[in-house]
Backbone and ligand atoms as CSV (ligand in chain L), in Angstrom:
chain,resi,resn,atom,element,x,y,z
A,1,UNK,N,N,23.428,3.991,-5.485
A,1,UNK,CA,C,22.484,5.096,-5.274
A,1,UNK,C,C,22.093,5.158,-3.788
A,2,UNK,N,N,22.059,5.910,-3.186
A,2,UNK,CA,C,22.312,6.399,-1.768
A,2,UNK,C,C,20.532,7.127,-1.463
A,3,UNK,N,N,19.507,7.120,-2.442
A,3,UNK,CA,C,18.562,7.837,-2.456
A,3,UNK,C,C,17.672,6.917,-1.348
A,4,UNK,N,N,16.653,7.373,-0.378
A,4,UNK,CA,C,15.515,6.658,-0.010
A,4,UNK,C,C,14.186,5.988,-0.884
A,5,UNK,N,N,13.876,5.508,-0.406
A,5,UNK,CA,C,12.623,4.469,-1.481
A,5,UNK,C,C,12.040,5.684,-0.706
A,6,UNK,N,N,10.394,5.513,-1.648
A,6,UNK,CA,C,8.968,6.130,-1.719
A,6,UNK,C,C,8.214,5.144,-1.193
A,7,UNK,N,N,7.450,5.011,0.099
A,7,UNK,CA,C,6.780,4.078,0.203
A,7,UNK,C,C,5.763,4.386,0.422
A,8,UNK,N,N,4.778,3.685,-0.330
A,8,UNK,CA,C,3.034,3.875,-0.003
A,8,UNK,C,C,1.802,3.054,0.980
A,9,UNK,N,N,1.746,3.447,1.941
A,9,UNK,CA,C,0.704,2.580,2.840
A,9,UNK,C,C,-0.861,3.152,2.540
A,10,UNK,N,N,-1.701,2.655,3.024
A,10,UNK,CA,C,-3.085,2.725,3.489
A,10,UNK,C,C,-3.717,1.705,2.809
A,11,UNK,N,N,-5.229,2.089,3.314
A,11,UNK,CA,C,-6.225,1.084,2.924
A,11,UNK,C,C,-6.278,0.710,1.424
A,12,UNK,N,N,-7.204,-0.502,1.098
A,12,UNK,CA,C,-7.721,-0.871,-0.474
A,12,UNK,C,C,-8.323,0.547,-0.549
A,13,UNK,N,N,-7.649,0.704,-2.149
A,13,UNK,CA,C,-8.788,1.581,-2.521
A,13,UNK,C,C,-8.111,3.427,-2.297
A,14,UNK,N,N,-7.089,3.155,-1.395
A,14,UNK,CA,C,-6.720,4.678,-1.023
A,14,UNK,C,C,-6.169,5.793,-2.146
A,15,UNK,N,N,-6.055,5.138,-3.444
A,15,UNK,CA,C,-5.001,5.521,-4.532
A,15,UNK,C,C,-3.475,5.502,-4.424
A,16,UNK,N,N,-3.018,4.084,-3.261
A,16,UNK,CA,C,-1.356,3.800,-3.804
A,16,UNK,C,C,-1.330,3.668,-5.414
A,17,UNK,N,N,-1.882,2.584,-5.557
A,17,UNK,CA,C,-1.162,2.709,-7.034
A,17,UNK,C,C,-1.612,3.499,-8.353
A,18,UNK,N,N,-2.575,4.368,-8.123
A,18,UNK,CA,C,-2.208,5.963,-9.262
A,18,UNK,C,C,-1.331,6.943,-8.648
A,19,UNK,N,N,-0.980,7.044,-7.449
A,19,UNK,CA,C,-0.088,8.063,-6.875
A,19,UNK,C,C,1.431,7.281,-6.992
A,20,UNK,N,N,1.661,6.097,-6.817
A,20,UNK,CA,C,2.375,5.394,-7.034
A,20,UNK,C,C,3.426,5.491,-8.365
A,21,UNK,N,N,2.536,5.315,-9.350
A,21,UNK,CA,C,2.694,5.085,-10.980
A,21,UNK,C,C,2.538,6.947,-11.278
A,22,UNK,N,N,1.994,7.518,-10.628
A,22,UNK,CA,C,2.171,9.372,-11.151
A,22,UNK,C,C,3.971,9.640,-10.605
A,23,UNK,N,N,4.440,9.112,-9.383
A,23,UNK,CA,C,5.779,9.245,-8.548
A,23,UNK,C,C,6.376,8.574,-9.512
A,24,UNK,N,N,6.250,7.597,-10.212
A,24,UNK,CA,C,7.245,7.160,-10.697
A,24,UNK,C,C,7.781,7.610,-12.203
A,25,UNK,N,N,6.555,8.196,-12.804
A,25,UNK,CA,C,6.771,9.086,-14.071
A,25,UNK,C,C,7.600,10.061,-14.409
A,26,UNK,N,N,7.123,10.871,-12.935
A,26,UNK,CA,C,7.476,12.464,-12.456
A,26,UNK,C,C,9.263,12.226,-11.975
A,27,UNK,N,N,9.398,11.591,-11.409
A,27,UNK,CA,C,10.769,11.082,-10.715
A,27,UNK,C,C,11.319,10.474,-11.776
A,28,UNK,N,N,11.302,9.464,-12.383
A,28,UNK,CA,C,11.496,8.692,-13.494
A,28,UNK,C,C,12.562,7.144,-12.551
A,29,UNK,N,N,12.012,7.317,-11.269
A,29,UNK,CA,C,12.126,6.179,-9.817
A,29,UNK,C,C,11.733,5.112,-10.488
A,30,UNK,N,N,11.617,3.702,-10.404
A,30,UNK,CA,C,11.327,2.614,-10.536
A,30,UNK,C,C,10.571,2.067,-9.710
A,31,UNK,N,N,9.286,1.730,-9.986
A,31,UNK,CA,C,8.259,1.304,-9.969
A,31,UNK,C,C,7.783,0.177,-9.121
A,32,UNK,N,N,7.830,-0.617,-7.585
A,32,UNK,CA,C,8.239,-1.566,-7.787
A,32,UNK,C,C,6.493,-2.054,-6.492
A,33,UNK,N,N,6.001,-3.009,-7.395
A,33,UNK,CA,C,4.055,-3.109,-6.381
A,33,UNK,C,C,3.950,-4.086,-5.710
A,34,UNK,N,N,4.507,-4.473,-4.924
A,34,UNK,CA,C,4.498,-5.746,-3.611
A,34,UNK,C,C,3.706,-6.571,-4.408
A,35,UNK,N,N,2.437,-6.737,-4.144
A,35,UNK,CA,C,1.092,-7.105,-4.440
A,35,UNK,C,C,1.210,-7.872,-6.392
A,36,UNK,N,N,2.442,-7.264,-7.117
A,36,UNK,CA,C,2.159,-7.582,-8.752
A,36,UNK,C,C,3.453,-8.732,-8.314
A,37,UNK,N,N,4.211,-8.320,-7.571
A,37,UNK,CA,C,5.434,-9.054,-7.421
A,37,UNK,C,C,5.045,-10.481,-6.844
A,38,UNK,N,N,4.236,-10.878,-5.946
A,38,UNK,CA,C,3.994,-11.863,-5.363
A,38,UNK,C,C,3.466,-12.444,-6.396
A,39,UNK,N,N,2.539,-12.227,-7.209
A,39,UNK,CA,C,1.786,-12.730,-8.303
A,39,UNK,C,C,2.647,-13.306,-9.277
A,40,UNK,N,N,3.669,-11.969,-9.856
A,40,UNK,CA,C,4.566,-12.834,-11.044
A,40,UNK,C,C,5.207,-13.988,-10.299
A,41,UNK,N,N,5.853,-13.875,-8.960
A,41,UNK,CA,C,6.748,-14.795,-8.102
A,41,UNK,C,C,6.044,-15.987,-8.085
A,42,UNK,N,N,4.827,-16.150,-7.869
A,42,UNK,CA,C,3.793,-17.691,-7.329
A,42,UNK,C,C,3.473,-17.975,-8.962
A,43,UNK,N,N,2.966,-16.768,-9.432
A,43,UNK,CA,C,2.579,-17.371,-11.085
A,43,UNK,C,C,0.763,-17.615,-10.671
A,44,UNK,N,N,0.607,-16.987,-9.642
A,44,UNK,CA,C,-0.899,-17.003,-9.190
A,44,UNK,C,C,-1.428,-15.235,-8.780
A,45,UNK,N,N,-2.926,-15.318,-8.838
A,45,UNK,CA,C,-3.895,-13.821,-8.132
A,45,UNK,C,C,-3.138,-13.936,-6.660
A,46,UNK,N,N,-3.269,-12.671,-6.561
A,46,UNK,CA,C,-3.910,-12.763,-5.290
A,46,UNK,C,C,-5.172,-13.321,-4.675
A,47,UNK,N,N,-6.172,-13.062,-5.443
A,47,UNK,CA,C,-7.492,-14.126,-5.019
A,47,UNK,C,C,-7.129,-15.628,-4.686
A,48,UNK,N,N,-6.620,-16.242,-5.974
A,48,UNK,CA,C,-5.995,-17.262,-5.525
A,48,UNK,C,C,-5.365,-17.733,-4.539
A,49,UNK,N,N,-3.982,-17.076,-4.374
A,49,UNK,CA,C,-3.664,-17.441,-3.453
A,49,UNK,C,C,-4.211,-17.310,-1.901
A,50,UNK,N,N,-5.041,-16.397,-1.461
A,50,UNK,CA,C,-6.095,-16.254,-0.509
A,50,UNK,C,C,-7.056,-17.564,-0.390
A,51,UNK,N,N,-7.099,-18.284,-1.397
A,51,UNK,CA,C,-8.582,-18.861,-1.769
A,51,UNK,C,C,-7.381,-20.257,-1.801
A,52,UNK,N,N,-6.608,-20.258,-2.207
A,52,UNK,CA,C,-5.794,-22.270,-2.338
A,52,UNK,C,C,-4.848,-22.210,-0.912
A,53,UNK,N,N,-4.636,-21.198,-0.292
A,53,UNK,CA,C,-3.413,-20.789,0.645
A,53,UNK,C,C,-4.137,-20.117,1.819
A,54,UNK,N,N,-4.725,-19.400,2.293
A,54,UNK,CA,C,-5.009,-18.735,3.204
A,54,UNK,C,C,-4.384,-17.343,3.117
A,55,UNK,N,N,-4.653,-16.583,4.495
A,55,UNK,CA,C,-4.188,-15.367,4.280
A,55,UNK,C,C,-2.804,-15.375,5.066
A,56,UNK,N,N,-2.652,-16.352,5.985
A,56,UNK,CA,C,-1.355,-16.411,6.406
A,56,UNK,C,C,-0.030,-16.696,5.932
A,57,UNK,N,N,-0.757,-17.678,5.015
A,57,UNK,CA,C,0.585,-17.602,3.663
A,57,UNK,C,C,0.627,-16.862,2.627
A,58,UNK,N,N,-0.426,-15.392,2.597
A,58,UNK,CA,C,-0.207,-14.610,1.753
A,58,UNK,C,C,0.533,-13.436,2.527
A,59,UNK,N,N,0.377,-13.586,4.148
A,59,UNK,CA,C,0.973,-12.573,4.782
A,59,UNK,C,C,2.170,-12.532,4.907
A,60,UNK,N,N,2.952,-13.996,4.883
A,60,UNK,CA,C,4.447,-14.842,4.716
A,60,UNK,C,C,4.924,-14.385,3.306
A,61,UNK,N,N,4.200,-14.369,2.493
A,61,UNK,CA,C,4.862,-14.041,1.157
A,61,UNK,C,C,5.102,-12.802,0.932
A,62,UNK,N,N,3.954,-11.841,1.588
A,62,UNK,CA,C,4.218,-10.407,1.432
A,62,UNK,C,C,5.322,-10.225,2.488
A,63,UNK,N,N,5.566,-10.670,3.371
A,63,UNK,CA,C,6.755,-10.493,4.654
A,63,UNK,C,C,7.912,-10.557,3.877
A,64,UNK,N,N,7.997,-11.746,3.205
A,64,UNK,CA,C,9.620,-12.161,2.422
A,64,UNK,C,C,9.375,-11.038,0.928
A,65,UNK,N,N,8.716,-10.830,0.409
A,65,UNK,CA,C,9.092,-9.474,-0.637
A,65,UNK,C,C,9.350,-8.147,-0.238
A,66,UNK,N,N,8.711,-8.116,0.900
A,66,UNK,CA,C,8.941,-6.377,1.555
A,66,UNK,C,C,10.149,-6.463,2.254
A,67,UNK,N,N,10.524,-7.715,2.917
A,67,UNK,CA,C,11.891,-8.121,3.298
A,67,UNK,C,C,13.243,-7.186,2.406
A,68,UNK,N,N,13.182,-8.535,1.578
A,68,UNK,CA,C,14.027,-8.444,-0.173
A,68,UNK,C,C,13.818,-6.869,-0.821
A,69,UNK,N,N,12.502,-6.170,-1.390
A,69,UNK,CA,C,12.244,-5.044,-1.735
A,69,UNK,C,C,13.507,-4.057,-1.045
A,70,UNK,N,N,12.846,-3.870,0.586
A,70,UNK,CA,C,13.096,-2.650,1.402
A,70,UNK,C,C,14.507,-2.429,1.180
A,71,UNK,N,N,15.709,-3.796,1.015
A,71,UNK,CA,C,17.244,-3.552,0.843
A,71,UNK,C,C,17.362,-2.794,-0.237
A,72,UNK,N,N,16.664,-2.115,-1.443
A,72,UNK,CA,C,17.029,-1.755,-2.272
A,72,UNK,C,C,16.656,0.077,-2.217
A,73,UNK,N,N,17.578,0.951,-3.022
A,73,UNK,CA,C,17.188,1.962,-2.832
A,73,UNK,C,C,16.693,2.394,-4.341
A,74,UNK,N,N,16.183,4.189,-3.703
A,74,UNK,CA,C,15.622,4.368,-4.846
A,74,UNK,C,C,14.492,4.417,-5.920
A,75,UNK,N,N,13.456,3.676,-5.054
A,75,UNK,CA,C,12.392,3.114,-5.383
A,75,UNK,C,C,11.010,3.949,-4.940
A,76,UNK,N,N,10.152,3.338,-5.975
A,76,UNK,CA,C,9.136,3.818,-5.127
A,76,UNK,C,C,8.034,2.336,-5.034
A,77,UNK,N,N,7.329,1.953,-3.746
A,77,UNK,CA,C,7.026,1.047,-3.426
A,77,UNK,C,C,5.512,1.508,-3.110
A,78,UNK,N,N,4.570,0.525,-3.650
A,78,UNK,CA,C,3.856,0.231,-3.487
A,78,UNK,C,C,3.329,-0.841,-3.085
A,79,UNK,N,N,2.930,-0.854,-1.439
A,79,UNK,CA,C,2.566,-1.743,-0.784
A,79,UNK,C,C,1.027,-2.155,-0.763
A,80,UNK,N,N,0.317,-3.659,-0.665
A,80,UNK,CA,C,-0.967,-4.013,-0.247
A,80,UNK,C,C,-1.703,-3.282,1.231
A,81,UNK,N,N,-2.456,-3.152,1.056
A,81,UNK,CA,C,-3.370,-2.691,2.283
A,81,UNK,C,C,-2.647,-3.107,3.355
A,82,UNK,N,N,-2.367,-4.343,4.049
A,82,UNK,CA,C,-2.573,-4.840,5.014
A,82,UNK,C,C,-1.101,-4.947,5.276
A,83,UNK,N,N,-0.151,-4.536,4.453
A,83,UNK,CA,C,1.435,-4.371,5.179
A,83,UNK,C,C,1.855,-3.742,6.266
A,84,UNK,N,N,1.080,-3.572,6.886
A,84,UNK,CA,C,1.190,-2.860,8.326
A,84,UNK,C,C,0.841,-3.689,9.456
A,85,UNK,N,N,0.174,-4.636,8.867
A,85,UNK,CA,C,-0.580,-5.817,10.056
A,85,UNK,C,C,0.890,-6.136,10.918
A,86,UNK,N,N,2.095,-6.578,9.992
A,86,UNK,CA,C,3.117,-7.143,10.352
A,86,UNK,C,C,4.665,-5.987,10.710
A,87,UNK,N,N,4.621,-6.253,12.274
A,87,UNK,CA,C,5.461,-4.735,12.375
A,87,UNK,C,C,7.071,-4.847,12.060
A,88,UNK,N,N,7.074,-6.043,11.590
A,88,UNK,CA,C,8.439,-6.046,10.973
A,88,UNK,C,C,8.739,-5.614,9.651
A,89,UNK,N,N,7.199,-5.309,8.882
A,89,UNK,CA,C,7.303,-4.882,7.400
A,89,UNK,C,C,8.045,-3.208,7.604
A,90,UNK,N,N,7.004,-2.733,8.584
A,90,UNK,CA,C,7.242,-1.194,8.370
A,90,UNK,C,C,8.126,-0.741,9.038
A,91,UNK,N,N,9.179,-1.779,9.490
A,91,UNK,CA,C,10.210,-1.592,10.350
A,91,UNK,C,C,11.161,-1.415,9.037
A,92,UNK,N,N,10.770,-2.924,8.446
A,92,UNK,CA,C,11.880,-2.899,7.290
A,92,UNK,C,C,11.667,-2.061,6.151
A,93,UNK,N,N,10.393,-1.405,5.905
A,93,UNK,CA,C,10.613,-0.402,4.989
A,93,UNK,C,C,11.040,1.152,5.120
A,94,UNK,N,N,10.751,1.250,6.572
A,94,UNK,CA,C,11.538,2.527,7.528
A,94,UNK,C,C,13.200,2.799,6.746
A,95,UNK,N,N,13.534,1.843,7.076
A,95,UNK,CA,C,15.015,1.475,7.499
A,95,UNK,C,C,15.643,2.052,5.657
A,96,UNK,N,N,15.112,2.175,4.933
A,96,UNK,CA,C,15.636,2.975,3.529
A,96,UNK,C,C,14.785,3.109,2.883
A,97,UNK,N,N,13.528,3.524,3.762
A,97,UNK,CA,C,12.214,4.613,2.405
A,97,UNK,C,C,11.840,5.407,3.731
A,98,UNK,N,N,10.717,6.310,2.922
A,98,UNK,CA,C,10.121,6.938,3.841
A,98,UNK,C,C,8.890,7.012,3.607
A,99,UNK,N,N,8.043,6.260,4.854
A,99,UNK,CA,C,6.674,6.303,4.429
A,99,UNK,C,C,5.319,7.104,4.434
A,100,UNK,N,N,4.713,6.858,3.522
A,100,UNK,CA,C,3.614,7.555,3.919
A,100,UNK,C,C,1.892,7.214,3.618
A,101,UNK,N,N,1.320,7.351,4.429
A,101,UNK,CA,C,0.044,6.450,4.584
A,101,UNK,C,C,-0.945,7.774,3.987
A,102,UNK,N,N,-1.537,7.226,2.472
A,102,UNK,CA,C,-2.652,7.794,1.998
A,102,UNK,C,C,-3.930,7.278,2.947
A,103,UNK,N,N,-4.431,8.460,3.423
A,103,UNK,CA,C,-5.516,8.418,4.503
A,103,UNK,C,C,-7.075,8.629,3.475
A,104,UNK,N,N,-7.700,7.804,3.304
A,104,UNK,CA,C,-9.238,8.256,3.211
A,104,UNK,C,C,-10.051,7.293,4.050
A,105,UNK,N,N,-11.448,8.276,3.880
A,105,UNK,CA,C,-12.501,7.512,4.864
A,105,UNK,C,C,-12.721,6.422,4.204
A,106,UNK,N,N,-13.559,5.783,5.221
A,106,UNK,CA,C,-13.837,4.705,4.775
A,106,UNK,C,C,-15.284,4.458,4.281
A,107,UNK,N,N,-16.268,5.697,3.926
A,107,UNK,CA,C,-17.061,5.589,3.003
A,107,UNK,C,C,-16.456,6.178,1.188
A,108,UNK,N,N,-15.470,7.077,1.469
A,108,UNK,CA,C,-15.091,7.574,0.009
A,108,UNK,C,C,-13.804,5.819,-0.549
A,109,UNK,N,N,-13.863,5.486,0.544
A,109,UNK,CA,C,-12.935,3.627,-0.093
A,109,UNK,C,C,-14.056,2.857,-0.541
A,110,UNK,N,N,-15.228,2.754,0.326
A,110,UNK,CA,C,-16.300,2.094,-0.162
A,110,UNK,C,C,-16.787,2.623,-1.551
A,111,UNK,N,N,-17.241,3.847,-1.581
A,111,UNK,CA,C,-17.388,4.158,-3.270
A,111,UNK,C,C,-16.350,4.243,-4.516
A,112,UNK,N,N,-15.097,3.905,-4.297
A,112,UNK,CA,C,-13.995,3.674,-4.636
A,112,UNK,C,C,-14.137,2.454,-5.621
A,113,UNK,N,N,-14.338,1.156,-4.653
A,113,UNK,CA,C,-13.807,0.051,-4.711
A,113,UNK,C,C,-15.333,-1.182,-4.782
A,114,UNK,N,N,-16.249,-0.569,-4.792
A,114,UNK,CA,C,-17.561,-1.192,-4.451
A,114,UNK,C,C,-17.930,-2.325,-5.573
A,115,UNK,N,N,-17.476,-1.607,-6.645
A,115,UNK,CA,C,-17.585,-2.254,-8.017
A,115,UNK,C,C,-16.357,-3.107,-8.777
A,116,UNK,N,N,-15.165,-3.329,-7.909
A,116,UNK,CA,C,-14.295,-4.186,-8.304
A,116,UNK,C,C,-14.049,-5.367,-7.616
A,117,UNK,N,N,-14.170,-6.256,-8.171
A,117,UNK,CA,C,-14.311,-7.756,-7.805
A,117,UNK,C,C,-13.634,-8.743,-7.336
A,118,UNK,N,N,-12.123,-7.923,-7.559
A,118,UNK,CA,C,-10.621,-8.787,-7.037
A,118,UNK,C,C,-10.220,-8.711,-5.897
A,119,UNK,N,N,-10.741,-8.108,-5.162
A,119,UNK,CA,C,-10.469,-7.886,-3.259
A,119,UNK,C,C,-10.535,-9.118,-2.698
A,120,UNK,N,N,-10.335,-10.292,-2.531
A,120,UNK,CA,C,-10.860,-11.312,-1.610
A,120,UNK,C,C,-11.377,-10.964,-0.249
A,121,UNK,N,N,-10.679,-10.116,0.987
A,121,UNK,CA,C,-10.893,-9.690,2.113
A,121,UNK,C,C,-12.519,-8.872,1.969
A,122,UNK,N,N,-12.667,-8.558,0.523
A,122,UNK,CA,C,-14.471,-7.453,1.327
A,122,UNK,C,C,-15.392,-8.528,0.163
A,123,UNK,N,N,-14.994,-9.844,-0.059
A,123,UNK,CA,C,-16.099,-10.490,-0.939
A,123,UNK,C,C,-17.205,-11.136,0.442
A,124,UNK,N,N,-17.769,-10.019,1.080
A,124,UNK,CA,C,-18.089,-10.030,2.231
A,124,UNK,C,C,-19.982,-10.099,1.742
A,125,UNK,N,N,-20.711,-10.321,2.849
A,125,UNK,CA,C,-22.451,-9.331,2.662
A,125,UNK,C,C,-22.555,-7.784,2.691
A,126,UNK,N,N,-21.825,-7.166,3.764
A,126,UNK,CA,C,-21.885,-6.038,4.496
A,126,UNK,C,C,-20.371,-5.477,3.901
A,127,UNK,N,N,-19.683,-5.377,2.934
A,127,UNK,CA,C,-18.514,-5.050,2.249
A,127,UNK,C,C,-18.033,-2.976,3.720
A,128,UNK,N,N,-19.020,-1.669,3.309
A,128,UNK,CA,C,-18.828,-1.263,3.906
A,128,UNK,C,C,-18.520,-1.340,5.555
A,129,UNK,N,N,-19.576,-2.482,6.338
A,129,UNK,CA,C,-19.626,-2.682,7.653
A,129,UNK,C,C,-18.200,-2.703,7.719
A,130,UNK,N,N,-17.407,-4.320,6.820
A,130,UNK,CA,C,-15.999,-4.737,7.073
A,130,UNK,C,C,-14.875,-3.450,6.710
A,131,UNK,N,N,-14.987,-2.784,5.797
A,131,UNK,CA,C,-14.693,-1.544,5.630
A,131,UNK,C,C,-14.067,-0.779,6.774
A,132,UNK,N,N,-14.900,-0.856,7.470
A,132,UNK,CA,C,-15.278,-0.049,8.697
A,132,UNK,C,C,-14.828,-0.278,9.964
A,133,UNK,N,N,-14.617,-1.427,10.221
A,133,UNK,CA,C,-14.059,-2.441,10.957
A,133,UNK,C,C,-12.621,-2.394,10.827
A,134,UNK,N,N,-12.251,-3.052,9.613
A,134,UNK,CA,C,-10.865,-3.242,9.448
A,134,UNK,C,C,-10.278,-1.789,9.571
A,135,UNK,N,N,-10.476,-0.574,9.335
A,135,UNK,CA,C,-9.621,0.687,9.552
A,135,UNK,C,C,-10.014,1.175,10.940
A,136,UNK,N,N,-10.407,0.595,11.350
A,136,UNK,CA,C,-10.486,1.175,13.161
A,136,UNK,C,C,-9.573,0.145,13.668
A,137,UNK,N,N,-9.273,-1.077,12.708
A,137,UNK,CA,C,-8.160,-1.769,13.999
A,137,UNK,C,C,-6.681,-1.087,12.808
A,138,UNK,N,N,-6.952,-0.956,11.924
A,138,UNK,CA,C,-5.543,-0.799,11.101
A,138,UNK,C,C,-5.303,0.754,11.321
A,139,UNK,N,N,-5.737,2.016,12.150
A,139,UNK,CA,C,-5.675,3.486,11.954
A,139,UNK,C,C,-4.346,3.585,12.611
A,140,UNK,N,N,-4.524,2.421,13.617
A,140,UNK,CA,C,-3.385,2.974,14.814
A,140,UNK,C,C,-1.738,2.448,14.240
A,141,UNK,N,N,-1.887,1.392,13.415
A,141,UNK,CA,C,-0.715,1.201,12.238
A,141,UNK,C,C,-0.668,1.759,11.429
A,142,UNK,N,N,-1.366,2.300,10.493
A,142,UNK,CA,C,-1.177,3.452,9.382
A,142,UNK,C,C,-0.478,4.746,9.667
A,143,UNK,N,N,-1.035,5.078,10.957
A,143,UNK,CA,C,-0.391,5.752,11.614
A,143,UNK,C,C,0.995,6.121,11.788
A,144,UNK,N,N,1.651,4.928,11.918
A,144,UNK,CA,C,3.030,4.724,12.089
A,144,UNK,C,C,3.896,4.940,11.203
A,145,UNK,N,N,3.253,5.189,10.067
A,145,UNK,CA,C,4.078,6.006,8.641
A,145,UNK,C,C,4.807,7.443,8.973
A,146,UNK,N,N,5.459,8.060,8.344
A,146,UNK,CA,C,6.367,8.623,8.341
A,146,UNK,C,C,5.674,10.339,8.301
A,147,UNK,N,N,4.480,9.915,7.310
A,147,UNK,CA,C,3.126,11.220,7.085
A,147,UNK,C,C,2.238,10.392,6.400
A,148,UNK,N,N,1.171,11.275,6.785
A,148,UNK,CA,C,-0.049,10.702,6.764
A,148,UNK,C,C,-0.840,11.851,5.533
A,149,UNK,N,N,-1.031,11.298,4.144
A,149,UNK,CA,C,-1.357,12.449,3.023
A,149,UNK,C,C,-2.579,12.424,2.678
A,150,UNK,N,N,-3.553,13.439,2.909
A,150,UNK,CA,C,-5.120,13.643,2.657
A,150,UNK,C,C,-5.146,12.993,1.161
A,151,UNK,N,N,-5.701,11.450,1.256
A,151,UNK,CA,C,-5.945,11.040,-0.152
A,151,UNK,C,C,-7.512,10.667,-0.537
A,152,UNK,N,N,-8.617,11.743,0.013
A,152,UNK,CA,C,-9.678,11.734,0.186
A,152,UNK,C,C,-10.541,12.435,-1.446
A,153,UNK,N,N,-9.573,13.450,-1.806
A,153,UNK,CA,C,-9.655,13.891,-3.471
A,153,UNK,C,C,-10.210,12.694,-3.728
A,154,UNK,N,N,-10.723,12.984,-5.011
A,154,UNK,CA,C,-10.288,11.930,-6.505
A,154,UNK,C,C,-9.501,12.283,-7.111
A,155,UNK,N,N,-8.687,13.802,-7.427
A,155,UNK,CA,C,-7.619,14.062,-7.662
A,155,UNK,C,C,-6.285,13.883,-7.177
A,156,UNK,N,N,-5.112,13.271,-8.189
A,156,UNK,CA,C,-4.127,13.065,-7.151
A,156,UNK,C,C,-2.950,13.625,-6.936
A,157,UNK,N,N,-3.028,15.177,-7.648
A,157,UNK,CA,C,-2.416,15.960,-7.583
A,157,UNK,C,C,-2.113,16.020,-6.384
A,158,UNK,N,N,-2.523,16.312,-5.502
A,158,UNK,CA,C,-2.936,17.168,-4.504
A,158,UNK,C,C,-1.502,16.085,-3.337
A,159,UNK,N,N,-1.877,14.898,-3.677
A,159,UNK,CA,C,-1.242,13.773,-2.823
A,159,UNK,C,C,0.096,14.106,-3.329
A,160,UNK,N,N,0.416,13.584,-4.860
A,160,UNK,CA,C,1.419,13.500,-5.325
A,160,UNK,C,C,1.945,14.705,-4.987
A,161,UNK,N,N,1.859,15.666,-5.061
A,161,UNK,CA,C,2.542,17.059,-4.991
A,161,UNK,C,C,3.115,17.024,-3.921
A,162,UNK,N,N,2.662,16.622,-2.351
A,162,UNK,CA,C,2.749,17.032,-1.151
A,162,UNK,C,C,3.835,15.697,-0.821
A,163,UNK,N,N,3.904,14.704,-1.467
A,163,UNK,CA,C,4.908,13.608,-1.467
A,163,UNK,C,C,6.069,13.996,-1.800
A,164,UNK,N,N,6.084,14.499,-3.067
A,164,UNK,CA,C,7.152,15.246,-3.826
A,164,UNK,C,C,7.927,16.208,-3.009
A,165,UNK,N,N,7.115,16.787,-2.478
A,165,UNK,CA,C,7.335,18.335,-1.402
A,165,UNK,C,C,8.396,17.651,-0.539
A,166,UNK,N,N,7.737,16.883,0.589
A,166,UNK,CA,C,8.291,16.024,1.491
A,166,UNK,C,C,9.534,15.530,1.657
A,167,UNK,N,N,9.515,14.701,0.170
A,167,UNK,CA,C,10.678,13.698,-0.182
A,167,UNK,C,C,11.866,14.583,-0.497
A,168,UNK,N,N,11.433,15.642,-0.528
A,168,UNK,CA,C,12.712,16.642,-0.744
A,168,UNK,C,C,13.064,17.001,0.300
A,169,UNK,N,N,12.503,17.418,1.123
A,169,UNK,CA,C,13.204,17.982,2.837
A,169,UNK,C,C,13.292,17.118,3.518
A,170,UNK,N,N,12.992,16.395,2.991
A,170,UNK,CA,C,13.140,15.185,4.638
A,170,UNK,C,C,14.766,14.846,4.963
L,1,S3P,C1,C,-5.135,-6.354,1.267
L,1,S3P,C2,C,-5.022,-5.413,0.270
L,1,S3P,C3,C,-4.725,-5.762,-1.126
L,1,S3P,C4,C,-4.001,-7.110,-1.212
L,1,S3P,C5,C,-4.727,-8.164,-0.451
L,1,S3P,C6,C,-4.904,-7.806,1.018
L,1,S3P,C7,C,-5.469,-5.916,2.652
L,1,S3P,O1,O,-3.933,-4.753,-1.722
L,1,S3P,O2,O,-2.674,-6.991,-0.742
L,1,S3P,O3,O,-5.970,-8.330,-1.076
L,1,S3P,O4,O,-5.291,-6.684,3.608
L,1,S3P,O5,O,-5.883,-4.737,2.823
L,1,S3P,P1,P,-4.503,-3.296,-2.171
L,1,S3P,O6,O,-4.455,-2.418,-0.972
L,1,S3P,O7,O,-3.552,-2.839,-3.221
L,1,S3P,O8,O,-5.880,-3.506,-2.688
């Protein structure tokens, strides 16, 4: 299969994975979530591994799956927040997907995500402050996606549609 992967960037919280899992219905693409993959692979959370490992060996593990992933076509990928930190990820997911960074603020992520408990990175005091912080140093990498899709809705029509659109002319 000769097709490009679907790849999804932005912040926690942006709706990769309902826009993700809507692309993969609609397409009938295969499904494939960085972030679930490391988990079945270690046989551990992500919390966990943040919390027994650090984040540098969670950044090593996400490096070697987006590695492995990106060779495959066809797909649609759903990446963790922070796959952009490392510019060899979005090099290697360039190279046979095409990406695109769901953009919302970072108060509609804060009311998003305020009430779910599995984030390790915002089990913070000031959860919005860090919020806030981390996408002023991560804008200028998100950036670097392929398009950048208003995922500020709660609807995700609006995303999915304009992905769909895309992935066809490109
Ligand atoms: C992270 C985002 C998380 C997960 C890990 C680190 C980040 O994924 O990979 O907690 O650095 O932004 P989601 O974006 O799917 O929450």
């Amino acid at each position: 299969m000769t097709e490009k992967n679907i790849v999804l960037v932005g912040f926690m919280g942006s709706g990769k994975s309902v826009v993700a899992r809507s692309l993969a219905d609609r397409t009938g693409a295969e499904l494939v979530a960085i972030d679930a993959l490391i988990e079945a692979r270690t046989g551990k959370s992500i919390g966990a591994i943040f919390k027994e490992h650090g984040e540098g060996h969670f950044r090593d593990l996400e490096t070697e799956v987006i590695r492995e992933v990106s060779l495959r076509r066809g797909l649609i990928i759903d990446c963790g927040g922070g796959t952009v930190l490392r510019k060899e990820n979005l090099q290697n997911l360039k190279a046979n997907g095409i990406v695109f960074y769901l953009e919302a603020s970072p108060e509609v992520i804060y009311e998003r995500i305020k009430n779910e408990k599995h984030r390790p990175l915002l089990k913070v005091p000031d959860p919005l402050g860090c919020i806030k912080e981390m996408y002023q140093q991560r804008l200028p990498l998100y950036k670097q996606a392929d398009y950048t899709i208003d995922a500020n809705d709660a609807s995700i029509e609006g995303p999915v549609g304009e992905i769909l659109q895309k992935t066809r002319t490109a």
